[in-house]
C-alpha atoms as one frame of an Amber mdcrd trajectory, in Angstrom:
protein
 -66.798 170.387  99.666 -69.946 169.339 100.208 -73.010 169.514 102.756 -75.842
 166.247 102.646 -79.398 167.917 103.870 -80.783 165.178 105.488 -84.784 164.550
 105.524 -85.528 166.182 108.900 -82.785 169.316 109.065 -84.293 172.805 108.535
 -82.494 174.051 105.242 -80.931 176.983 107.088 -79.139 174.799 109.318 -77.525
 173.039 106.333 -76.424 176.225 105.143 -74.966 177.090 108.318 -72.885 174.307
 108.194 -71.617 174.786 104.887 -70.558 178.080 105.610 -68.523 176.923 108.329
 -66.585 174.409 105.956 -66.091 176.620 103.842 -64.550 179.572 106.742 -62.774
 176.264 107.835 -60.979 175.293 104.998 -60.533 179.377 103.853 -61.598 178.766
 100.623 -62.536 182.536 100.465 -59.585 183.821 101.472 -57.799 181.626  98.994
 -59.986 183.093  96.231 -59.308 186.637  97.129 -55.181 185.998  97.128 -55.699
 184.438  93.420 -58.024 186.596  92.557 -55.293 189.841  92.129 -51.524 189.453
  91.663 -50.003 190.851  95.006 -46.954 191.888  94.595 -43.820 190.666  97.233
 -43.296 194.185  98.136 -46.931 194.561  99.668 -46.822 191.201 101.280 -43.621
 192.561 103.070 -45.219 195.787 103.746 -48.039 193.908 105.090 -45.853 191.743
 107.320 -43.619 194.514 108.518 -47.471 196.400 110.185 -48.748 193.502 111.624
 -45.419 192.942 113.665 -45.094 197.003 114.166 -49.007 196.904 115.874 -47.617
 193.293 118.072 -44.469 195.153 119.176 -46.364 198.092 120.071 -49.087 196.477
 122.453 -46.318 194.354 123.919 -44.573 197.617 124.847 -47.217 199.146 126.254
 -48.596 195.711 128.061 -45.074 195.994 129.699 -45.461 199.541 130.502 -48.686
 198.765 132.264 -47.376 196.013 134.048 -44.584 198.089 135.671
């Protein structure tokens, strides 16, 4: 990954665009899951809230609706 600073670009601007290469190809995120062993238990854990919260709002986005 890699940014080229070209003669006339404000240095700041450069930097902005690296940063969003490097949010667009997650390389942070990746780091963080390598970082620490997660174990399969909290990944299904983690799963298991996120759809909880979804089937929540879509129950009460349906209970609005009515």
């Amino acid at each position: 990954m890699s940014v080229i600073v070209h003669s006339n670009e404000n240095i700041d601007s450069a930097l902005k665009r690296l940063h969003r290469e490097v949010l667009r190809e997650k390389v942070l995120e990746t780091y963080r899951s390598k970082a620490f062993r997660i174990r399969e238990a909290d990944l299904k854990i983690a799963k298991r809230k996120e759809w909880a919260k979804m089937k929540r709002r879509r129950r009460t986005a349906a209970r609005r609706a009515k």
